[in-house]
C-alpha positions in Angstrom: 0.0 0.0 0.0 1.1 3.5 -0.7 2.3 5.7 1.9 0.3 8.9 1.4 3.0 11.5 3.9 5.9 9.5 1.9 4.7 9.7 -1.6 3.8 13.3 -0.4 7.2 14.0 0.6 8.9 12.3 -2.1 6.8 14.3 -5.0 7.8 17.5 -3.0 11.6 16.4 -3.0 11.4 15.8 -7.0 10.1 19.0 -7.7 12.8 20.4 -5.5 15.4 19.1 -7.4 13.8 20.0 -10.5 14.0 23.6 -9.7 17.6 23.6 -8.5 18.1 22.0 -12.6 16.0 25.0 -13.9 17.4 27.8 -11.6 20.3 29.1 -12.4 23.5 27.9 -9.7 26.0 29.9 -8.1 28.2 28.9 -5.1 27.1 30.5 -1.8 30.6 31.3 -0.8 31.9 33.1 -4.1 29.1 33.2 -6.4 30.9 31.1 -9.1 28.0 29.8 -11.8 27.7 26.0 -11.6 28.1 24.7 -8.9 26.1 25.3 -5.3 29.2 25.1 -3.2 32.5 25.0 -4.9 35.7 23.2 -3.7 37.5 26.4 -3.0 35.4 28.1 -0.3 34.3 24.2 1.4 36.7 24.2 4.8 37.9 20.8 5.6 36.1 19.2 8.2 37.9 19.2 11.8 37.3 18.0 15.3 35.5 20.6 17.2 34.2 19.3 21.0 31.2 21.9 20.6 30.4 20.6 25.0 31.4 17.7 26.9 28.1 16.9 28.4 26.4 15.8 26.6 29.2 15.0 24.6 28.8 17.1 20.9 30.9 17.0 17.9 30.7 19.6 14.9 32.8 19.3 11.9 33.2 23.2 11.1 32.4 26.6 12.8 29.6 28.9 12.1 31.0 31.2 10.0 32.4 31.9 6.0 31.0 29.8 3.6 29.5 27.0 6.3 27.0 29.8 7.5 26.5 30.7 4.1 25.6 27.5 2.7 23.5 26.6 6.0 21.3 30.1 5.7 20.9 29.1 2.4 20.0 25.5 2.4 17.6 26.4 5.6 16.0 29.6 4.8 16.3 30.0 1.0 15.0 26.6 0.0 18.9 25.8 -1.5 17.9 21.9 -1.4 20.8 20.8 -3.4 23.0 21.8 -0.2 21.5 18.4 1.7 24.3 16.6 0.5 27.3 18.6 1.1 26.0 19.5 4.4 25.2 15.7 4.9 28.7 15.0 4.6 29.9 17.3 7.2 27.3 15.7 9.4 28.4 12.7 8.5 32.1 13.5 9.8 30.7 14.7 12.8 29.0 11.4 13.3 32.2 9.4 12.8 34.3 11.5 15.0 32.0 11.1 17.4 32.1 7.8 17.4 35.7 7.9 17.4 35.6 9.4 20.6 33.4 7.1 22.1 34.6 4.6 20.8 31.1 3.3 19.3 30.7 0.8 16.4 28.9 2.3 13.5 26.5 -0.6 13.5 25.0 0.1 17.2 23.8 3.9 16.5 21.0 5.2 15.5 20.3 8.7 13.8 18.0 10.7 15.9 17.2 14.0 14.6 16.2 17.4 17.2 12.6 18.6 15.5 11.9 21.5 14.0 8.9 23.8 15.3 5.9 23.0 13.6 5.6 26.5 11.9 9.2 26.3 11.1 8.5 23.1 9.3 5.8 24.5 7.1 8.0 27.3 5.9 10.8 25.4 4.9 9.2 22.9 3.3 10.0 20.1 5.8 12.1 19.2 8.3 15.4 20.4 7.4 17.6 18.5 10.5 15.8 15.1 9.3 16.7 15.8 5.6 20.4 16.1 6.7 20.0 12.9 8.6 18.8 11.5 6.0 21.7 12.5 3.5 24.0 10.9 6.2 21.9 7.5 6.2 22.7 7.4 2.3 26.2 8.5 2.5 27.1 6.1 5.9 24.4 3.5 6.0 23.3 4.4 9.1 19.6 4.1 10.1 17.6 7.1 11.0 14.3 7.7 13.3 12.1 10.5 13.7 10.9 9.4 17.2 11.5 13.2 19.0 8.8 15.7 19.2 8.1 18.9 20.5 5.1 19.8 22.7 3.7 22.5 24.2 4.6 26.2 22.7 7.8 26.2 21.8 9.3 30.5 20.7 12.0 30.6 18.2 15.3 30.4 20.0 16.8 33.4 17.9 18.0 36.6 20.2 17.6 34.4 23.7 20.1 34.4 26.1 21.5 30.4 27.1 19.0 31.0 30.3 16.2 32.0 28.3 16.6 29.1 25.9 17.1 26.7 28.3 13.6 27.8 30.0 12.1 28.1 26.2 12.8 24.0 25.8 12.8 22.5 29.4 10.4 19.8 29.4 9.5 20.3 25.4 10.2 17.4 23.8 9.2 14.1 24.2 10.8 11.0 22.8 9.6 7.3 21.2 11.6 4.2 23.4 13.6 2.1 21.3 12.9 -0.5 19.2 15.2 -3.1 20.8 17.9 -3.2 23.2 21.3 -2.3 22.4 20.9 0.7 20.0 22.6 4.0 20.7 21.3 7.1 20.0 23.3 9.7 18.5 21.1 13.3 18.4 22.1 15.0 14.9 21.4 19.1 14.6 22.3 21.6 11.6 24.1 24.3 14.6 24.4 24.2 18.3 25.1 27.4 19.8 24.3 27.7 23.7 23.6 23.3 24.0 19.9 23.5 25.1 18.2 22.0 22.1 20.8 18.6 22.5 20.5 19.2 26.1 16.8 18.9 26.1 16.7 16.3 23.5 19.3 14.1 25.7 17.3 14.2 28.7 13.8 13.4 26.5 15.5 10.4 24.8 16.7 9.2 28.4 13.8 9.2 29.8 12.6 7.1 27.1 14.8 4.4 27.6 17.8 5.2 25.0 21.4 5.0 26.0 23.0 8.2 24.7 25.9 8.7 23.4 26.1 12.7 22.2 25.3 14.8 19.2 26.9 15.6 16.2 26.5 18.7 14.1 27.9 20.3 11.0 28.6 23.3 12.9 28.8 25.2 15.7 28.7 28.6 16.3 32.9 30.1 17.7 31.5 32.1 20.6 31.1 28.1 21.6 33.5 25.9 20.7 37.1 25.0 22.2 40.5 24.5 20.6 40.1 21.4 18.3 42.7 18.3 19.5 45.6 18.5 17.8 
């Protein structure tokens, strides 16, 4: 039987990639025609330990051509972004397991939600499209088993206090399917912690063993010296 939200979804996803062929394509870093992100203004990846607990890994910093292509692929509808992003994400999944010294085969992809409103505008989840694009590039499975309830402001000019208040107690989480899975959270940014923070303590109380987030990036105000 056909999935109605999924068919849904994957019409809305073909158009999408149909406009990206018809509208013309310049990088978001130098504006050079072609290509959406060209190899010149993409930073390598590096290990950033964004916090310690919970334990998060981002594979850039919020700034140049990362927060460029990230305002663009979030707020601008630049869907072609998903997989270069992805990949970043994907680093920061690997490092962190790395660092906990996880196999690949025990995690499990667990993306923070988007505010419903949010959602809408951007045509979708954004953070679960990313997962998504890691799932392809990494083989690792995905769920979409955290939600938001109650109101929920946009985080955007709040103080680390503020947001913390905004999400304590917000989200809500599915248990897992069977024993032995780990749940990694995935994000687009972390900036003060309080959306992995609150995300951590939801899937806990659910009954997943947690072992961090990973994020492309993270804003500098936030991060530490990367190990050498």
């Amino acid at each position: 039987m056909i999935n109605r939200a999924e068919l849904g979804r994957s019409t809305r996803e073909l158009l999408e990639h149909l406009l990206d062929l018809v509208l013309p394509v310049r990088c978001v870093g130098c504006g050079a025609p072609e290509l959406a992100w060209c190899d010149r203004c993409r930073v390598t990846p590096r290990s950033i330990a964004a916090s310690a607990v919970p334990a998060v890994r981002a594979a850039a910093r919020y700034e140049g051509s990362v927060r460029a292509a990230l305002l663009a692929y979030k707020e601008r509808g630049r869907r072609v972004l998903a997989s270069p992003l992805g990949g970043y994400l994907a680093w920061a999944v690997a490092d962190l397991e790395r660092s906990a010294g996880l196999e690949p085969r025990a995690i499990v992809l667990l993306p923070v939600p988007s505010r419903p409103g949010a959602a809408r505008a951007r045509g979708g989840d954004h953070v679960l499209r990313l997962a998504r694009a890691v799932a392809k590039q990494r083989g690792v499975p995905v769920m979409d088993c955290l939600r938001l309830v109650g109101s929920v402001q946009d985080s955007a000019g709040l103080s680390t206090a503020e947001r913390r208040a905004n999400l304590s107690g917000r989200m809500v989480a599915l248990p897992p399917p069977s024993r032995g899975l780990v749940a990694v959270i995935v994000d687009d940014i972390v900036t003060t912690g309080a959306t992995v923070c609150e995300a951590e303590r939801a899937l806990r109380s659910a009954g997943w063993a947690v072992a961090g987030a990973a994020v492309v990036a993270a804003t500098p105000r936030r991060t530490v010296a990367p190990r050498s």
